[in-house]
C-alpha positions as CSV (number, residue, x, y, z in Angstrom):
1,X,-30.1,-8.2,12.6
2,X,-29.3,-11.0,9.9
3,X,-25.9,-11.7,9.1
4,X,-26.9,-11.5,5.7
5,X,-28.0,-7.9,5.3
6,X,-25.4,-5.4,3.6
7,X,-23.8,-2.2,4.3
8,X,-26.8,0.3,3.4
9,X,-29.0,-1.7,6.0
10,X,-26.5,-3.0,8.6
11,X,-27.2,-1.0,11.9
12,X,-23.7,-2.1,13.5
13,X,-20.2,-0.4,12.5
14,X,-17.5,-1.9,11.6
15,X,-15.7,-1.8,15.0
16,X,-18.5,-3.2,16.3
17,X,-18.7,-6.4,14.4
18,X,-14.9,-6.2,15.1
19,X,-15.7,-6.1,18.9
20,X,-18.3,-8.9,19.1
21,X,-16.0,-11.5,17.2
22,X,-14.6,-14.6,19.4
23,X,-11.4,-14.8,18.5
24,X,-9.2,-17.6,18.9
25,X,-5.6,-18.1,20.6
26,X,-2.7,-16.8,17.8
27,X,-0.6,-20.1,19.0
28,X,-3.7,-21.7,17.1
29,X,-4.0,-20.2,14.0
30,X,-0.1,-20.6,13.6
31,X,-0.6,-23.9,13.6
32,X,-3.0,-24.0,11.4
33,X,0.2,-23.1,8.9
34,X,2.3,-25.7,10.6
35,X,4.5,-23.0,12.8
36,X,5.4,-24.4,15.7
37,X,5.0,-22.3,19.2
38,X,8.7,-21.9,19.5
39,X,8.8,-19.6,16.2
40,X,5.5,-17.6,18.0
41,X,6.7,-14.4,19.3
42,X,2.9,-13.5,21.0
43,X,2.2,-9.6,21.6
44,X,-0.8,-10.2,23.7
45,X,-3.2,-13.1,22.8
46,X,-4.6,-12.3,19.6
47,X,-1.2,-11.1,17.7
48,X,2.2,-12.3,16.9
49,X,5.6,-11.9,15.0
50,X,6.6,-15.4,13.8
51,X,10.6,-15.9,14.0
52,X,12.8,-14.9,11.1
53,X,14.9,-17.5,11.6
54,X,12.3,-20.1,11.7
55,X,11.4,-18.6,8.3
56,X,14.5,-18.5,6.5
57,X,14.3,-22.7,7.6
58,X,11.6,-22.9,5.5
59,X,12.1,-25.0,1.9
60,X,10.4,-23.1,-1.2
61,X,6.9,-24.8,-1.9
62,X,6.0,-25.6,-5.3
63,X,3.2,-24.3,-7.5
64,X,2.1,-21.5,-4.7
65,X,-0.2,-19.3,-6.5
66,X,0.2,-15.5,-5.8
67,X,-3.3,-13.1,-6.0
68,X,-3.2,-9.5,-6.0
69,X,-6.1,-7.6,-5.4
70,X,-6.4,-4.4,-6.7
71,X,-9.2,-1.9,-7.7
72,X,-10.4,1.5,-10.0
73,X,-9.7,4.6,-9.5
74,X,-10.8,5.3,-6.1
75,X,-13.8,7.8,-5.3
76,X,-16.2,8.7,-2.0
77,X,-18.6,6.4,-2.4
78,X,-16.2,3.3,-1.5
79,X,-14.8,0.4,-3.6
80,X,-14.0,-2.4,-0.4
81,X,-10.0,-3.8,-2.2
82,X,-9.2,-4.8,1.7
83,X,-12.7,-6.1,2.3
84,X,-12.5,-8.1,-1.1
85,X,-8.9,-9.4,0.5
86,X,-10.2,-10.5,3.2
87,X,-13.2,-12.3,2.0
88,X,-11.6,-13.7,-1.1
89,X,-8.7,-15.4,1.4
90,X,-12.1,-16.6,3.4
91,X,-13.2,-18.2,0.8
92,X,-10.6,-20.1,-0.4
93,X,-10.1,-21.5,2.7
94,X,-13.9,-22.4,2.7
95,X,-13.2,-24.1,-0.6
96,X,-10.5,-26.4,0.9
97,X,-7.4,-24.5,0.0
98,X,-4.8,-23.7,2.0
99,X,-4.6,-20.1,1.7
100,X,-3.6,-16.7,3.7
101,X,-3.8,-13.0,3.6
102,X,-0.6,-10.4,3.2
103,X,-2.0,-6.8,4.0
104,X,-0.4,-3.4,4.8
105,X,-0.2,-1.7,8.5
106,X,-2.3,1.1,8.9
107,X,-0.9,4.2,9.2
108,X,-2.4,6.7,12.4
109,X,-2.9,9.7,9.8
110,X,-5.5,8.1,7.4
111,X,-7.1,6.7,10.7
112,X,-7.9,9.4,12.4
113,X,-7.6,11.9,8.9
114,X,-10.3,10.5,6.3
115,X,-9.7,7.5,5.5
116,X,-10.7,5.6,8.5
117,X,-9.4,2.2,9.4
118,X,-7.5,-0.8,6.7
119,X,-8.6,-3.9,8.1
120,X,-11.5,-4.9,5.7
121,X,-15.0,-4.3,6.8
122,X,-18.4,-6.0,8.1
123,X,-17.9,-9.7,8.3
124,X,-14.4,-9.6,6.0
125,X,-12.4,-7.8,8.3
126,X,-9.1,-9.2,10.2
127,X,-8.9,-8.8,14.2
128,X,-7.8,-7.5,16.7
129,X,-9.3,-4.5,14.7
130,X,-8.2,-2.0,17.1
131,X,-5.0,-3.1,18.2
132,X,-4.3,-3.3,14.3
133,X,-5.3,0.1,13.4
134,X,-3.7,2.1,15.9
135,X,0.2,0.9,17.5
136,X,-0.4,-3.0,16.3
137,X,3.2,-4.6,17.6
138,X,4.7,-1.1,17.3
139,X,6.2,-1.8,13.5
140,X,5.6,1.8,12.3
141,X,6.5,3.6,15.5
142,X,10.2,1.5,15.2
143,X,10.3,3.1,10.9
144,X,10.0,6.5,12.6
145,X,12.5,6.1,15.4
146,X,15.1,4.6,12.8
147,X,14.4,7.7,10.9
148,X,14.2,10.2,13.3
149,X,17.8,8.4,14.8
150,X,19.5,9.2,11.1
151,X,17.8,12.7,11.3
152,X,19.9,13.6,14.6
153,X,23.0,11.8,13.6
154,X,23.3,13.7,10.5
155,X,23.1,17.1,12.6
156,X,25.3,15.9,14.9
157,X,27.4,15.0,11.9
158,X,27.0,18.7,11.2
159,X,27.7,20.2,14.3
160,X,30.7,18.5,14.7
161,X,32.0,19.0,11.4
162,X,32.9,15.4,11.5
163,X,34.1,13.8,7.5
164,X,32.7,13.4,5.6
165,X,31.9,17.2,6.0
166,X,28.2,17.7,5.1
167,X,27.0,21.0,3.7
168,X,24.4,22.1,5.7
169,X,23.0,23.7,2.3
170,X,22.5,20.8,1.0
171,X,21.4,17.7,3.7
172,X,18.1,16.2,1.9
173,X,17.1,14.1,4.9
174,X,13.7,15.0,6.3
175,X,12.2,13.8,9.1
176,X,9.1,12.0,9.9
177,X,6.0,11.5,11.6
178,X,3.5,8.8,12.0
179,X,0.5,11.6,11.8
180,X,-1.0,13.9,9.5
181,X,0.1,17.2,10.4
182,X,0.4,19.8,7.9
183,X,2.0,22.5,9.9
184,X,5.6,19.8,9.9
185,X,5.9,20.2,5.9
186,X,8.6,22.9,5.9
187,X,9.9,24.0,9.0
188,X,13.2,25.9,10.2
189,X,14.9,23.7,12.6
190,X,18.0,24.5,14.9
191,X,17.0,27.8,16.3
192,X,18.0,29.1,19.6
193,X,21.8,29.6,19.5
194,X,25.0,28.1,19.0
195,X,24.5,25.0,21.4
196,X,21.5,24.0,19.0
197,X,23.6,23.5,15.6
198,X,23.2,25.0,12.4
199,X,19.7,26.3,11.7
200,X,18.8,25.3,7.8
201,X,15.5,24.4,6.1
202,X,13.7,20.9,7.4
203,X,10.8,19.4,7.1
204,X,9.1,16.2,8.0
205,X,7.2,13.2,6.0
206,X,4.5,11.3,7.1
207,X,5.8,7.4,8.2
208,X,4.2,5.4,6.1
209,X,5.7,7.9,2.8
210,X,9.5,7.9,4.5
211,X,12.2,6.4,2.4
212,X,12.8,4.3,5.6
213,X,9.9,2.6,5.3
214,X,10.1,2.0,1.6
215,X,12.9,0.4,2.4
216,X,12.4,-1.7,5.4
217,X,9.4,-3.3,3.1
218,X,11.4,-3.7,0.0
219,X,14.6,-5.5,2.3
220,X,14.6,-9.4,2.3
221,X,16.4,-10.2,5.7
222,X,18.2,-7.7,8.0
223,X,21.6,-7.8,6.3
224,X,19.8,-6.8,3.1
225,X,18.3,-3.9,5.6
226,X,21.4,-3.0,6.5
227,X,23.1,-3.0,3.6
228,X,19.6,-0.8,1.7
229,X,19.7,1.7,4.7
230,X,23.7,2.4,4.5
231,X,23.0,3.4,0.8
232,X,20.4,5.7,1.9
233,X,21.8,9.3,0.5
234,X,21.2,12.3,3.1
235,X,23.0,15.1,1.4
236,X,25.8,16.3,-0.6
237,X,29.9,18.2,0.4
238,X,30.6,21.2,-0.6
239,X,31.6,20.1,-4.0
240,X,28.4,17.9,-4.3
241,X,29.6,14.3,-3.5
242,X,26.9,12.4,-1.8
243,X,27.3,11.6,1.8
244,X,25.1,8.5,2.9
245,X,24.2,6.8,6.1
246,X,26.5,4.2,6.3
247,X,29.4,7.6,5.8
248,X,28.1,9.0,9.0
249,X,27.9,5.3,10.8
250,X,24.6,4.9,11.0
251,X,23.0,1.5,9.4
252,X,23.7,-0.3,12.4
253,X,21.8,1.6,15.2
254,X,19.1,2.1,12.4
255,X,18.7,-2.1,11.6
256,X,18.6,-2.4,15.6
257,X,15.8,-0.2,16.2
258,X,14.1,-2.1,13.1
259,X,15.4,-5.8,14.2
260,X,12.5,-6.8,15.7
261,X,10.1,-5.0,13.7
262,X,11.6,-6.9,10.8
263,X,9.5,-9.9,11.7
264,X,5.7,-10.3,10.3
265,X,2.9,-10.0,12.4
266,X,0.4,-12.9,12.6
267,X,-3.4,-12.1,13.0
268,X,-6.7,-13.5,12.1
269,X,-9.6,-13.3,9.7
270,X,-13.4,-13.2,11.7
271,X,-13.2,-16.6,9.9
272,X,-9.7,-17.5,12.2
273,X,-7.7,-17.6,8.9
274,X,-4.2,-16.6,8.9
275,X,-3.2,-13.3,7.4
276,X,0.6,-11.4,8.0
277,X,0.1,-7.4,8.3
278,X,3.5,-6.0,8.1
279,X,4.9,-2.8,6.3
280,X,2.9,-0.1,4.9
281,X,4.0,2.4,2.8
282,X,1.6,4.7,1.1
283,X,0.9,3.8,-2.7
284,X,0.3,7.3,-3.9
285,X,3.8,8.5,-2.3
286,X,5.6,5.1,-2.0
287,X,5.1,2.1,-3.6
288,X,2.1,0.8,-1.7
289,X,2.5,-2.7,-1.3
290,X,3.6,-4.7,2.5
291,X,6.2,-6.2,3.5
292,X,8.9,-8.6,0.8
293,X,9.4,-10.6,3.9
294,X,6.0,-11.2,4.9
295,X,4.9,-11.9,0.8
296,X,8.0,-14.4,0.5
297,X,7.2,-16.2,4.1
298,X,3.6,-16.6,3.2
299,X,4.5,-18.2,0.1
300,X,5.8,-20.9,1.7
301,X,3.2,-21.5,4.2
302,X,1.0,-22.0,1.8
303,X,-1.0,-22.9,-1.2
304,X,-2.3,-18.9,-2.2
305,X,-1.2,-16.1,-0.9
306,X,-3.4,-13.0,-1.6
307,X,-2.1,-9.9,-1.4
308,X,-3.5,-6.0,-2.0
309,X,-1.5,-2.8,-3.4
310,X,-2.6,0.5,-3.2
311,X,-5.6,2.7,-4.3
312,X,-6.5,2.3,-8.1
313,X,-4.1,-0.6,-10.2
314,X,-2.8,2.7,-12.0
315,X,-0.5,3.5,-8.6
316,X,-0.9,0.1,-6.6
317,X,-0.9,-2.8,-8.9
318,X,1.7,-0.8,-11.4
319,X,4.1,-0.4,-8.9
320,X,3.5,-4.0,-7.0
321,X,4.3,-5.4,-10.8
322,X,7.1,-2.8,-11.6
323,X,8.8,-2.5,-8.3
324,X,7.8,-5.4,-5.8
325,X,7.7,-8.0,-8.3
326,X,11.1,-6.7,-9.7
327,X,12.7,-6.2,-6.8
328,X,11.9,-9.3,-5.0
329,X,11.7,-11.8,-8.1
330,X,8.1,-12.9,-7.8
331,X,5.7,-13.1,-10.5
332,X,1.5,-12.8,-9.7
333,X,-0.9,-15.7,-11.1
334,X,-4.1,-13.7,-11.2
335,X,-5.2,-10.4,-10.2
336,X,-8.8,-9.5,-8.8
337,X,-10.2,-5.9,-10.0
338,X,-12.4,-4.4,-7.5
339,X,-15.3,-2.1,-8.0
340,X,-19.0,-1.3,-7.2
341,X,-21.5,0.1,-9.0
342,X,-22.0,3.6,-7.1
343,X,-18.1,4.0,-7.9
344,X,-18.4,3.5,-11.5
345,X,-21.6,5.9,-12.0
346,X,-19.3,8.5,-10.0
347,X,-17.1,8.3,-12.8
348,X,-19.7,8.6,-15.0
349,X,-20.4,11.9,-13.6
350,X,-23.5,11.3,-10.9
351,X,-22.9,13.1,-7.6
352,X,-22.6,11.4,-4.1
353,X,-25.8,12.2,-3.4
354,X,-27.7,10.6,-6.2
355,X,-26.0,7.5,-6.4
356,X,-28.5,5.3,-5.2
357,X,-31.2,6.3,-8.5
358,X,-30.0,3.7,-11.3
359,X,-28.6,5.4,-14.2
360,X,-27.7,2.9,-16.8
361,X,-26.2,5.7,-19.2
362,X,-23.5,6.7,-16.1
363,X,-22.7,3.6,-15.5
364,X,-22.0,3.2,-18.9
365,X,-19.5,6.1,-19.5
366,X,-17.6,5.3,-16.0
367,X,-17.0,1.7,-16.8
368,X,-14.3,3.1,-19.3
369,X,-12.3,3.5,-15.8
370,X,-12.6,-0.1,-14.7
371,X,-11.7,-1.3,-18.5
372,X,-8.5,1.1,-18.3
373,X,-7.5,-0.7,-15.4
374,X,-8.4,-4.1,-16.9
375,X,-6.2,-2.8,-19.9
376,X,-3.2,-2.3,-17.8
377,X,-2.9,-5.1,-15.9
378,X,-3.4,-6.9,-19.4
379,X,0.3,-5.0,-20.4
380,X,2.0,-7.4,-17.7
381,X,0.1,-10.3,-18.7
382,X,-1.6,-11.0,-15.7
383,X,-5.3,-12.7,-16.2
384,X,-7.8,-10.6,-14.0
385,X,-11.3,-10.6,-12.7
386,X,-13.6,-8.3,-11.6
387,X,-15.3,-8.5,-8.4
388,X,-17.9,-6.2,-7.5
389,X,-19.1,-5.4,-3.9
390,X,-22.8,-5.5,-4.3
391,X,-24.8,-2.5,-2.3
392,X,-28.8,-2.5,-2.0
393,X,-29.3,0.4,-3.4
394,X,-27.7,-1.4,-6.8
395,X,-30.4,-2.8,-9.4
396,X,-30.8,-6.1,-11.6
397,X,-30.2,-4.1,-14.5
398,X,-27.2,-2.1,-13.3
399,X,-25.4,-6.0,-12.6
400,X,-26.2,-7.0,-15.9
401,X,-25.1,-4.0,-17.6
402,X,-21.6,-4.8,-15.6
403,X,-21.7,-8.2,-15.9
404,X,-21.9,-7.4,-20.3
405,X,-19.3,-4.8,-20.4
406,X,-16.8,-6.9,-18.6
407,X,-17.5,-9.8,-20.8
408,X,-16.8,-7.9,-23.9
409,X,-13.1,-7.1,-22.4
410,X,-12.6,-10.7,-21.8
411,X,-12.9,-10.7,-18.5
412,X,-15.7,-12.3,-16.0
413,X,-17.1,-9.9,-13.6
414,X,-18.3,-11.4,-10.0
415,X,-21.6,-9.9,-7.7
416,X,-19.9,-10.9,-4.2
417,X,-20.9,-10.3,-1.1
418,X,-18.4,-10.8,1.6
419,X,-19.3,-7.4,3.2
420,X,-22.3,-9.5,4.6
421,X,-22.0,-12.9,4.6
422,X,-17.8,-13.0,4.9
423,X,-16.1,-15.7,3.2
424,X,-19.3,-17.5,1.9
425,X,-20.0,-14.3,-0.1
426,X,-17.3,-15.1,-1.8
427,X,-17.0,-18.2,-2.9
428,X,-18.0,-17.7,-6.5
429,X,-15.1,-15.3,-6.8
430,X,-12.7,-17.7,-5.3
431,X,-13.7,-20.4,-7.6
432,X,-13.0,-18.4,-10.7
433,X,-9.7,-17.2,-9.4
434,X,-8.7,-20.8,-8.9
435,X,-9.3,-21.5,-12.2
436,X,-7.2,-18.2,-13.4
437,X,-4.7,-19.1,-11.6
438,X,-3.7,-22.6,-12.2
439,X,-5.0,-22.2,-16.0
440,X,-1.0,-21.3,-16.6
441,X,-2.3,-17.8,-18.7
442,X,-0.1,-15.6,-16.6
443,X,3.0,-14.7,-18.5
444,X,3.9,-11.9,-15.9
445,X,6.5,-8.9,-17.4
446,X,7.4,-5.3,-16.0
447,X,6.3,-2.6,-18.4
448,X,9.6,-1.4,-19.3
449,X,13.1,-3.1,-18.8
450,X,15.6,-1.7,-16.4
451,X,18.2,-0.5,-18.4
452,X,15.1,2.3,-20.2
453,X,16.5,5.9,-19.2
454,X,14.8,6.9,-16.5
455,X,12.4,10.0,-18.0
456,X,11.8,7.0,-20.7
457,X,10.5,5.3,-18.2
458,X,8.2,8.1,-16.6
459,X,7.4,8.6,-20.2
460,X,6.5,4.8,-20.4
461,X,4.1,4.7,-17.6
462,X,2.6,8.2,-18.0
463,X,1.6,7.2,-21.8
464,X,0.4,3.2,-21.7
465,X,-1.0,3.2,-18.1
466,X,-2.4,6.8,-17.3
467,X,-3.7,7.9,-21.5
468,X,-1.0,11.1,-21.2
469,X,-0.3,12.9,-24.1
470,X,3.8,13.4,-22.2
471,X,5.1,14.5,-19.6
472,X,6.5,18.0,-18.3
473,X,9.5,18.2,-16.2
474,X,10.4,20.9,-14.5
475,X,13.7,22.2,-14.5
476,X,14.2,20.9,-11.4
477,X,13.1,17.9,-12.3
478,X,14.8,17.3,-15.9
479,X,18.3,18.4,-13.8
480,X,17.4,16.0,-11.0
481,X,16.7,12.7,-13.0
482,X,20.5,13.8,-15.3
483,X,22.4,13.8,-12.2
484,X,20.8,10.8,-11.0
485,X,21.6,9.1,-14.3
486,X,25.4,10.8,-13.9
487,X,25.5,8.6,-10.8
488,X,24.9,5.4,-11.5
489,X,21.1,5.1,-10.5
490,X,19.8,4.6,-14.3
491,X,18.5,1.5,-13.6
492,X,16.4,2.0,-10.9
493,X,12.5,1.5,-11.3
494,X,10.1,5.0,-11.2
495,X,7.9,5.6,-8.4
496,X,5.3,7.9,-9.3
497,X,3.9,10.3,-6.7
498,X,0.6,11.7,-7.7
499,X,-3.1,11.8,-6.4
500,X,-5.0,8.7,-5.9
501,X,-8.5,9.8,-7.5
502,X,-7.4,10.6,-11.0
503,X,-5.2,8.8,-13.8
504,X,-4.1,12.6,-14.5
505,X,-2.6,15.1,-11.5
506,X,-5.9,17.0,-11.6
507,X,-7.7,15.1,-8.6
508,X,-11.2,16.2,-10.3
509,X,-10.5,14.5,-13.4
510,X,-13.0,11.6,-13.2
511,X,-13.5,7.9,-15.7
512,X,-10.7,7.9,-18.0
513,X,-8.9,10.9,-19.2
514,X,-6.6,11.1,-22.2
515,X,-4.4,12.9,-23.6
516,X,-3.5,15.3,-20.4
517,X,0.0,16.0,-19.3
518,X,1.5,14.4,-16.1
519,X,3.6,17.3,-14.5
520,X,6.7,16.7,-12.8
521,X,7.6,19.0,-10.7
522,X,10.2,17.4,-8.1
523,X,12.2,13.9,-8.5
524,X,13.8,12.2,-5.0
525,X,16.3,9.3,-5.0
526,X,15.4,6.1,-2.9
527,X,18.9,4.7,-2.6
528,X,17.7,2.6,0.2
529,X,14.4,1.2,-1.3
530,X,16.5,1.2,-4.9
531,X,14.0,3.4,-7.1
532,X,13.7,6.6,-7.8
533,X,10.5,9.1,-7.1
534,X,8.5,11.3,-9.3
535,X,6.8,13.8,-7.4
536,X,3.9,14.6,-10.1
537,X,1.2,17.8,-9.8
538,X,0.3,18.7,-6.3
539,X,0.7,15.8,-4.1
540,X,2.5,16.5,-0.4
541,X,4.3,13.7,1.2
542,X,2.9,15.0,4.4
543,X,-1.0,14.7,4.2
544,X,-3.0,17.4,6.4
545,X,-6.3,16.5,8.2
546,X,-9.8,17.2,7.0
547,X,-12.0,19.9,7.9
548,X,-13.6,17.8,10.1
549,X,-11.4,14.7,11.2
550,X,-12.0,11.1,12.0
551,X,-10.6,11.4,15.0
552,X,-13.3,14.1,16.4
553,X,-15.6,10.9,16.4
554,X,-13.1,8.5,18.2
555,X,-13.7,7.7,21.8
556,X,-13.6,5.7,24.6
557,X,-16.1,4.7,27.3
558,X,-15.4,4.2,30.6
559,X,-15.2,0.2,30.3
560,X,-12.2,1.7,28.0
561,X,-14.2,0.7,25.0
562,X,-13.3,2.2,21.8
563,X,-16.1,3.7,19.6
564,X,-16.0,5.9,15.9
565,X,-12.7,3.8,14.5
566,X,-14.3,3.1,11.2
């Protein structure tokens, strides 16, 4: 099989390129970024966490450039954002720049769920591939403990009537697991008698959408994680005054369990480039994007950092610029829009099954998607490019009708192929965001400033980045974000929580709707992660599995070789 062959004609999977790939000694490709083996903390010998302390020794380095990759609307037939990351950082290092990758962990559910595996794909993928998608250095299993540890000191807190005196009416914390399980939404906990506590309504969130994690990726060294996780909020007294984590003692046993984790995790491209993998909240729950600490170390270690948020630029890139950016004062040079053709005739309306028949007219009407999303990143004046991930079954004609359409936004529009050739596939793309970025055209702003009132700024974001006519708050919801303005939390940025495959709620609501209303039905307080959550239409904070899961095609052979991971 030629290396050169794409994803339609490729016989081998993606674990099994993964699995053939000769990879080289972590100690190495630290060093390749100057870090020298005492600040190598090696899990194994492909993987390591690379000393805070050694970091925070680290001067600033001028004129880094900062890349976010981001894509449309996401649909079945598969866009590639990680596999663009990882063959865009490729080729800039082919092209003589020192550059490196900041991805997010992969969470267990989407793994063996639908999603399948978040470490790129063909020859643009980061290794070890399995290690990565299943317990990695353990980050994610270290969120859920410190979670889980806050969960059982409040109902100790309870059982013990300890002050401040919590109401067992009204403790918000939930619990959390690093697995999609349905059944653990909404669940009755302390049964069984007196000995077991006060039996109230519970309920658990997935990891990667836990306020824990959202704030262990939005902290910039452990006394900020310390400090974020005592403001956490995990219910109310009798007469309603907030009780939070650092009232019931528990930051400090919380940042231990998370000390370690707090460090980024080294890996390598197939190419032996460097890339950190560290922090991964979900972008349609949470805000998406890895780790401040690993974005802010890579930056100076060196010359472009590329980075990836969540799912379409309507969820990921909006709340990378409004919340990561914000929060951790960094501002993007360039952003890269991915796509592919099959995608955009899906939101044109052809079905799964047809997409490989060219249809000019489809592609047509789905493109308004991808120039929505060019739109919106334009609001926070970041330049942007398209790059699209070719497949076979696309046609000359299809390209060109792509490549004219983008032009007439302003914006160039790329035919890589990284998929299959890795980084050389995508060289043309890293060219063009070279010159983007070091052009000096990014004049980077948030959408709205923080001291917009907080349904102003759902309002905001509802209207200019998802075409809504408004918004409808519940009751609920419209008490919710009062009180939370009563408190002091005003100024806080909006994290919306909706589906991933529309700009509306209605998850069947393909190209670019307008005019629909996003529904609020629930809003949640962050204290810790210092933004507040819209819980829009019918999206659960604890995904359920498929019909048929992933992981009823994951095994292992007797050589205790994995097969079916993506």
């Amino acid at each position: 099989m030629a290396r050169g062959e794409d994803q339609h004609q490729n016989p081998k999977s993606n674990i099994e390129i993964a699995q053939e790939a000769e990879m080289r000694p972590i100690g190495e490709i630290a060093a390749k970024l100057g870090i020298p083996d005492t600040a190598v903390e090696p899990y194994g010998k492909f993987k390591a966490k690379i000393a805070l302390d050694y970091i925070r020794s680290l001067p600033e380095r001028p004129n880094r450039k900062l890349i976010l990759v981001t894509a449309i609307t996401p649909t079945p037939a598969g866009e590639g954002k990680t596999t663009t990351t990882v063959g865009l950082g490729d080729a800039l290092n082919l092209i003589g720049k020192k550059a490196m990758l900041c991805l997010r962990e992969a969470s267990l559910g989407p793994c063996f769920g639908v999603k399948g595996g978040a470490a790129g794909g063909g020859y643009a993928q980061v290794v070890p591939m399995e290690d990565i998608n299943l317990h990695f250095t353990g980050d994610i299993h270290a969120i859920g403990a410190a979670n889980n540890l806050l969960a059982a000191l409040v109902d100790n807190h309870v059982y013990y009537g300890l002050d401040p005196q919590l109401d067992p009416r009204r403790v918000t914390w939930r619990r959390a697991l690093d697995m999609n399980d349905r059944a653990l939404r909404s669940v009755v906990s302390s049964l069984g008698g007196v000995a077991n506590g006060f039996p109230r309504e519970d309920g658990f969130d997935i990891t990667a959408a836990s306020q824990v994690m959202a704030t262990f990726c939005l902290a910039t060294d452990l006394q900020d994680l310390k400090r974020r996780l005592g403001n956490i909020i995990v219910g109310q007294t009798r007469d309603r005054k907030p009780v939070t984590a650092a009232d019931i003692k528990a930051a400090g046993s919380m940042t231990v369990l998370l000390k370690d984790a707090l460090a980024p995790n080294l890996v390598q491209t197939l190419e032996h480039n460097p890339v950190f993998i560290h922090g991964g909240p979900f972008a349609n729950i949470a805000h998406g994007c890895n780790s401040v600490v690993a974005t802010t170390s890579a930056l100076k270690l060196a010359d472009y950092v590329v980075t990836e948020a969540g799912f379409g630029a309507d969820l990921g890139a909006e709340k990378f610029f409004d919340i990561k950016c914000r929060k951790a004062g960094i501002a993007p040079d360039a952003a890269v829009v991915v796509a592919t053709v099959r995608a955009l005739k899906m939101h044109g309306g052809v079905a799964l099954n047809a997409l490989r028949e060219e249809n000019l007219a489809a592609l047509e009407k789905g493109f308004a998607n991808l120039a929505r999303h060019l739109a919106n990143i334009a609001q926070f004046g970041v330049p942007a490019v398209v790059s699209v991930n070719r497949f076979s079954a696309d046609t000359p004609r299809e390209h060109a009708l792509l490549k004219e359409m983008c032009e007439a936004q302003g914006v160039k529009c790329v035919i890589a192929d990284h998929w299959a050739q890795g980084g050389a596939g995508a060289v043309d793309l890293a060219r063009i965001v070279v010159d983007l970025a070091e052009s000096g055209q990014a004049r980077f702003k948030p959408l709205y400033p923080d001291d917009m009132p907080l349904v102003e700024k759902l309002r905001t974001i509802a209207q200019r980045l998802y075409g809504a006519a408004d918004i409808e708050l519940s009751s609920a919801a419209r008490d919710q974000f009062a009180q939370l303005t009563d408190q002091g939390f005003g100024h806080f940025p909006v994290c919306v929580a909706k589906t991933q495959l529309s700009f509306s709620t209605n998850p069947n609501l393909k190209g670019a709707p307008k005019d629909h209303i996003l529904t609020v039905r629930e809003v949640r307080l962050s204290a810790g992660a210092e933004f507040v959550v819209a819980i829009c239409g019918e999206i659960m904070t604890m995904p359920g599995l498929p019909r048929i899961p992933a992981a009823n095609n994951i095994e292992i052979d007797a050589e205790g070789r994995v097969t079916g991971l993506f």
